[in-house]
N, C-alpha and C positions, 0 to 999 in steps of 0.2 A: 542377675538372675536369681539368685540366693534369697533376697528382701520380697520378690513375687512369691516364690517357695512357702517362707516362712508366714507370709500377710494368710495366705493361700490357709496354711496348715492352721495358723489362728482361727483363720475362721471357720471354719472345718470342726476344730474341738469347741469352739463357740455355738455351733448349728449343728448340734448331733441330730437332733430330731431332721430337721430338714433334709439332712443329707442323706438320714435313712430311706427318708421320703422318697427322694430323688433317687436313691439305689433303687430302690422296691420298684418303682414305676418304671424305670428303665430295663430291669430284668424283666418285669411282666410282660412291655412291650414287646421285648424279644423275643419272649419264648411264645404269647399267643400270638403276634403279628408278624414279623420279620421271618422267622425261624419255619414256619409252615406256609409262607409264600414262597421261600428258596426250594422247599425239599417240592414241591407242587411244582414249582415250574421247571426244577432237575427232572422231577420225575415225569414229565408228559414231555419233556425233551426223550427222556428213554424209553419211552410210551412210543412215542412219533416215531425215535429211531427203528426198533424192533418191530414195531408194526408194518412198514414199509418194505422193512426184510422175507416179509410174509405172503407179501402181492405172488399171484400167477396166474397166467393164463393175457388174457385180451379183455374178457367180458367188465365192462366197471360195475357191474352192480355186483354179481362173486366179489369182485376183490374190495368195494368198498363196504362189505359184509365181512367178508375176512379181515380186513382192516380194523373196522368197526368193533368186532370183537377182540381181535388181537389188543387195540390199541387199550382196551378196556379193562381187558385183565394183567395187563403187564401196568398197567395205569395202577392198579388197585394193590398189586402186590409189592410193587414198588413205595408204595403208601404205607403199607404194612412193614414190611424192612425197615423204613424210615422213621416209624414210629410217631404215624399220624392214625 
């Protein structure tokens, strides 16, 4: 396992350029793609949850206005915390 390591690490100091390349692209993708799909779909899970906690009465068109609302601001601020 040591000779993988080592071929590894040669090429590595061989390919500096490249590797930066490959660093840079792989943080970007993170931070614009990956990274604001998870806190989006955490947050409209807690969107959904506390919205749901808000329903009363019988009527669905109230509650899917109060929903609608709730879900909207809790949605947003959740966004906001999260630092999107």
């Amino acid at each position: 396992m040591g000779n993988y390591a080592k071929k590894f690490s040669v090429f590595l100091n061989q390919n500096k350029g490249i590797t930066a390349v490959v660093f840079c692209a792989l943080l970007l993708f993170y931070w614009y793609e990956y990274r604001p799909t998870q806190i989006r779909e955490s947050c409209a899970g807690e969107a959904n949850f506390w919205a749901k906690d808000r329903e009363v009465g019988t009527d669905y068109l109230v509650n899917q206005h109060i929903y609608d609302v709730a879900y909207s601001s809790t949605y947003k601020e959740c966004l906001n915390r999260s630092g999107l």
